[in-house]
C-alpha positions in Angstrom: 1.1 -5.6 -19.4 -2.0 -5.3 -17.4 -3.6 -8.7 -19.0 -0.5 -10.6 -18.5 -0.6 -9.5 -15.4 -4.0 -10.4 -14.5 -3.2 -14.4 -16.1 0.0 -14.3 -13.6 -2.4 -13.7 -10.6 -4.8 -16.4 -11.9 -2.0 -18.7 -11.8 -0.7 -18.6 -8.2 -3.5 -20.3 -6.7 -2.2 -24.1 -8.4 1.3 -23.3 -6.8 3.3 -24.4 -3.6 5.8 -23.0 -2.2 8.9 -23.1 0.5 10.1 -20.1 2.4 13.4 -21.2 4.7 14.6 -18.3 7.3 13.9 -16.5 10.4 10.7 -16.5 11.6 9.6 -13.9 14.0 6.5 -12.5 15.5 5.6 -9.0 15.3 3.8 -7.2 18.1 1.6 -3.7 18.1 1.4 -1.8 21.0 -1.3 0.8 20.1 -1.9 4.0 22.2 -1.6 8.1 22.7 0.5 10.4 24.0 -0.8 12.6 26.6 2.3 14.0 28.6 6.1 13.9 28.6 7.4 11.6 32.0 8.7 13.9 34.7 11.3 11.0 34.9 12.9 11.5 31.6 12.6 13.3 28.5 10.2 10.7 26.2 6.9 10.4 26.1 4.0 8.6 27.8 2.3 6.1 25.9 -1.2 5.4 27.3 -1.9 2.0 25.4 -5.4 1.1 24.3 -5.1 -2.3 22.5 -2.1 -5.1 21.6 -2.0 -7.2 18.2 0.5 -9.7 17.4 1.5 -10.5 13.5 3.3 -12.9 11.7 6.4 -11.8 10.9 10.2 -12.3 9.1 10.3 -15.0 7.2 6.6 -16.1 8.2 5.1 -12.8 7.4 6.8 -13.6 3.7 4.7 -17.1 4.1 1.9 -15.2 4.9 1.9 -13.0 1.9 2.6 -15.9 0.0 -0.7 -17.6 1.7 -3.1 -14.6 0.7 -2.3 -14.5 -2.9 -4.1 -18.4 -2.8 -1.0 -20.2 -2.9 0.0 -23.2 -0.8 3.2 -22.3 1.1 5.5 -24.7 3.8 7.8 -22.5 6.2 11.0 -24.1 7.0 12.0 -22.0 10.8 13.4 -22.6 14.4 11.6 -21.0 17.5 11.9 -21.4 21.1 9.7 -23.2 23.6 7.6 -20.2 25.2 4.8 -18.6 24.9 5.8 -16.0 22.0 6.7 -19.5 19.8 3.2 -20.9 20.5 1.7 -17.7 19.6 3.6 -17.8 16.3 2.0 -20.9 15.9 -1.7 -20.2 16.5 -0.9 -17.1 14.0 0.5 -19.8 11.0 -2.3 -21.8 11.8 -5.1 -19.3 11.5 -3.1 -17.7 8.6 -3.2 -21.9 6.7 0.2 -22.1 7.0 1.2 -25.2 8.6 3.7 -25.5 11.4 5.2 -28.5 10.9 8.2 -27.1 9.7 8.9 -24.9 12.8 11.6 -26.6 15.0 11.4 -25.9 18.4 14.9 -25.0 20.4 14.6 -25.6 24.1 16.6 -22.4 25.4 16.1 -20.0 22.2 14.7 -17.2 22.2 11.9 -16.6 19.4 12.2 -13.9 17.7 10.1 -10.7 18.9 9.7 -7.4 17.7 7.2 -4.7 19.6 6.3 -1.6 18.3 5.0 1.2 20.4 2.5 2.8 18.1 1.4 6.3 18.9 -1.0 8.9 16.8 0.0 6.4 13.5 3.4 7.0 14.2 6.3 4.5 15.8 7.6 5.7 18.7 9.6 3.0 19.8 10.9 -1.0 18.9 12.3 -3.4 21.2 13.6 -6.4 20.2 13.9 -10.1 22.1 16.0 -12.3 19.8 18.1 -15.5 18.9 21.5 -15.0 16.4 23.7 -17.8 18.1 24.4 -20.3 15.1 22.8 -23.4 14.7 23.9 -26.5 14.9 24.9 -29.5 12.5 21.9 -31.5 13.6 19.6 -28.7 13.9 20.4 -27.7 10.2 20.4 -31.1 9.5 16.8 -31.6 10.6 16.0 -28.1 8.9 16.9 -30.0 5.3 14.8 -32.8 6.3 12.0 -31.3 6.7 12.6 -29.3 4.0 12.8 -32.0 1.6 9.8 -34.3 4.1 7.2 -31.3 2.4 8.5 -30.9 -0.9 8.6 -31.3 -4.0 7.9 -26.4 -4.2 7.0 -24.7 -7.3 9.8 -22.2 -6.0 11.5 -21.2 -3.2 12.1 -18.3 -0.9 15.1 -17.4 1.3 14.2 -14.9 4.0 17.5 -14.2 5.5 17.1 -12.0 8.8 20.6 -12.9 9.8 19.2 -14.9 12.6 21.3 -18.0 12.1 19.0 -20.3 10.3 20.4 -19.8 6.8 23.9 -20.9 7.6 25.7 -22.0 4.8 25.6 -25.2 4.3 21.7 -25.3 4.9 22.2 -22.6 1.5 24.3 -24.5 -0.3 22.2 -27.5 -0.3 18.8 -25.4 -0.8 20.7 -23.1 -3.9 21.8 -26.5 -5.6 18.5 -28.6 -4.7 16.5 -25.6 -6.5 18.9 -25.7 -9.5 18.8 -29.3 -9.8 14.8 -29.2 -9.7 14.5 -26.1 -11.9 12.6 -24.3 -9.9 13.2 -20.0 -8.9 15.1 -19.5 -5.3 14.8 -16.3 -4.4 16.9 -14.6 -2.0 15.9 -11.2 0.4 19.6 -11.1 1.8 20.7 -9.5 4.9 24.2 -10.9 5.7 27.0 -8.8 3.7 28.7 -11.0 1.5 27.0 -12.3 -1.2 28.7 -14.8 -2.9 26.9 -16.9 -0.5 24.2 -16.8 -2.5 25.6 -18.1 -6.0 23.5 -20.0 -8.0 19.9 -18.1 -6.6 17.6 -17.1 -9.5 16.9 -13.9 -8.4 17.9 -11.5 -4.9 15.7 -8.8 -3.9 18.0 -5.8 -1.7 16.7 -2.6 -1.0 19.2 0.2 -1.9 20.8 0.5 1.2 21.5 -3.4 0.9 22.8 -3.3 -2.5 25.5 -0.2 -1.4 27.0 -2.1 1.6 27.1 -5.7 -0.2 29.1 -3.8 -3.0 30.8 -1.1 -1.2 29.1 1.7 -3.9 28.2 5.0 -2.4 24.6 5.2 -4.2 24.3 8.4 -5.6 22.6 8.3 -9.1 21.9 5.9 -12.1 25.5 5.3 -12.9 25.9 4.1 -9.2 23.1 1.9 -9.0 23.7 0.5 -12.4 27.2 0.1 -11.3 25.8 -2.1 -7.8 23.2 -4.6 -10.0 26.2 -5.7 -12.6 28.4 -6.1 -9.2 25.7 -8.2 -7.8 24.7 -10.1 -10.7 28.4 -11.2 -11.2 29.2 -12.0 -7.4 25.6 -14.5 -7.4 25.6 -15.7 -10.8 22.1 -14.9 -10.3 19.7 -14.3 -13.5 18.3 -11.1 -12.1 18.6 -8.5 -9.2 15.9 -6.3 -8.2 17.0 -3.7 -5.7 13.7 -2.0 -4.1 14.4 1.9 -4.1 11.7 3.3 -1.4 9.7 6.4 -2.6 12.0 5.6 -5.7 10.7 2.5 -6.8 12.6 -0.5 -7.8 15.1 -0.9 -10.1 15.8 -4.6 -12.2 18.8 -5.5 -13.8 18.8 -8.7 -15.8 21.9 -11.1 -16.6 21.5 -9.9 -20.4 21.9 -6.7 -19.9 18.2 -5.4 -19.8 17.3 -2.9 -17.1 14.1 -1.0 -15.9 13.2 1.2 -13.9 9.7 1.0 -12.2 8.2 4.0 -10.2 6.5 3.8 -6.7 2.9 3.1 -7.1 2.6 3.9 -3.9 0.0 7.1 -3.2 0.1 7.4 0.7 3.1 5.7 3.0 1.6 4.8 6.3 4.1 2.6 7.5 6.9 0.4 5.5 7.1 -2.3 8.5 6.8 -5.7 5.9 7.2 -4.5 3.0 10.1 -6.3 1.7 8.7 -9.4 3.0 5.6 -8.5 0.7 7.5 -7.4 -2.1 9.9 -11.0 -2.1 6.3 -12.6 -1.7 4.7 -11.7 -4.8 8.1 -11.5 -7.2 8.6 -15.3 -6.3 5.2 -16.3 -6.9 4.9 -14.6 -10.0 8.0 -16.0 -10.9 7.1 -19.7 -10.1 3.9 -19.1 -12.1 6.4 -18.5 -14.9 6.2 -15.1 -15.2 9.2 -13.0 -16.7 11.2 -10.8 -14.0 9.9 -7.5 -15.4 5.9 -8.7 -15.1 7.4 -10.3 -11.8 8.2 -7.3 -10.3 6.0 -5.1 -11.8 3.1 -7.2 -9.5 5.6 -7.2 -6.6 5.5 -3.3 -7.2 1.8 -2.7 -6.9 2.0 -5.0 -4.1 4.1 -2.8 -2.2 2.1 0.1 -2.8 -0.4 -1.4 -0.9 1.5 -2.9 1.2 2.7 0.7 3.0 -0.6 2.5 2.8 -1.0 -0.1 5.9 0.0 0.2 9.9 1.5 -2.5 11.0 2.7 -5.3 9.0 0.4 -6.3 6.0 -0.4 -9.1 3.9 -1.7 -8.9 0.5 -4.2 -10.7 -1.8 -4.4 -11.6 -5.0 -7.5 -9.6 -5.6 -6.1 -6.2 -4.2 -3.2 -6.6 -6.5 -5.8 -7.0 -9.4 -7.7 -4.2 -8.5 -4.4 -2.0 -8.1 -3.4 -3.3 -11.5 -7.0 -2.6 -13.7 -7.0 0.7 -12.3 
């Protein structure tokens, strides 16, 4: 496995991708705790510095990006100053922003994290969910199909409104029709709005609330990938287990079951974004889902031995896999 491996990771640098969801920006807020306030019981964080990510569905372009891949990001933002800030970050990331429509009067998507002594102390959030509208999800497809023609696709669903479904329902069939992967991280609960994906990528908890199965051991999970796999139609379901690892179920009946390669666990802010990253890639690059996920796998190993969110490269993912 580790030389097929290895020719997967040579591959991605020839592909192109699309990633279509919610875009967001991710902000750091680094400092210490010195005292508890004589105002209330919490702490007092004395901040030292501030860094600002890419995040959502951009942090999955991102990923995408650093494995030497070409990628287009299909998004809405707002007007202000944290949507221009997304865009200096796609910019100095490659990633062009010419897929990023701009709402006048939407928020763009924020989330700041008060780090303290490597540990999160607190996360507020500044957001848009209000659905779209017709024409904005009309332009969304035009764009879309304006950057084309994508190796293979991702669908970064934050439940922020962009992935409405008839944006998905023309993405799903324009992916079948051009035989190339869509790959779906889902958030939104039913998911037979994602029939006719290639592959979905839940974590655990996902996986139990889409299917309404308490996840308690193998017989459960198994029990939530055939349930999936049936509601999408999809060939493949990889539901990402934490400290657990991952665990693949295949339309044909084939399951693994991969352990963590994870060593330490700094911080799991990202991960799924970097774990849908390197799955679609490999997949595009023809890979097979097992070798797929095995290099998303590794990839999230590294992925949480990180603060903050993390993007990963093609190199450290060959380096994790020779050793």
């Amino acid at each position: 496995m580790p030389s097929r491996s290895l020719d997967i990771l040579d591959r991605l640098a020839g592909l192109r991708l699309a990633v279509v969801g919610d875009a967001m920006l991710d902000r750091f807020l680094w400092g210490e705790v010195e005292r508890i306030s004589p105002e209330a019981p919490v702490p007092v964080v004395r901040l030292r510095r501030e860094t600002d990510k890419l995040g959502g569905a951009a942090n999955v372009a991102a990923n995408i990006r650093a494995l030497g891949a070409e990628v287009a990001l299909v998004a809405v933002a707002g007007d202000g100053a944290t949507s221009q800030r997304l865009a200096e970050l796609l910019a100095d990331a490659g990633i062009p922003d010419d897929g990023l429509l701009r709402l006048a009067g939407r928020r763009t998507t924020l989330k700041t994290r008060i780090i303290a002594h490597s540990q999160q102390v607190v996360r507020a959030d500044v957001e848009s969910d209000e659905p779209l509208g017709e024409a904005t999800l009309a332009e969304l497809a035009a764009r879309l199909r304006r950057m084309g023609p994508f190796d293979g696709i991702v669908l970064s669903d934050y439940g922020k409104g962009v992935l409405a479904d008839a944006l998905l329902r023309e993405i799903l069939d324009a992916g079948a029709a051009a035989g190339v992967p869509v790959v779906v991280d889902p958030k939104r609960g039913d998911y037979t709005q994602y029939r006719g994906c290639t592959s979905l990528t839940p974590n655990q908890k996902e996986a139990g609330q889409a299917t309404g199965i308490a996840i308690h051991d193998p017989a459960d999970l198994r029990s939530a990938g055939a349930e999936l796999l049936a509601r999408t139609g999809a060939g493949c379901v990889l539901i990402t287990r934490g400290e657990h690892g991952m665990a693949l179920f295949e339309r044909g009946g084939a399951e693994h079951h991969l352990p963590t390669e994870a060593r330490e666990v700094f911080d799991v802010t990202g991960a799924g974004d970097t774990v849908i990253a390197v799955y679609a890639a490999a997949l595009a690059a023809g890979a097979a889902y097992l070798d797929a996920a095995n290099l998303a796998n590794h990839a999230a190993g590294l992925a949480v031995r990180e603060l903050g969110t993390a993007t990963i490269t093609a190199a450290q993912i060959r380096e994790a896999v020779r050793k």
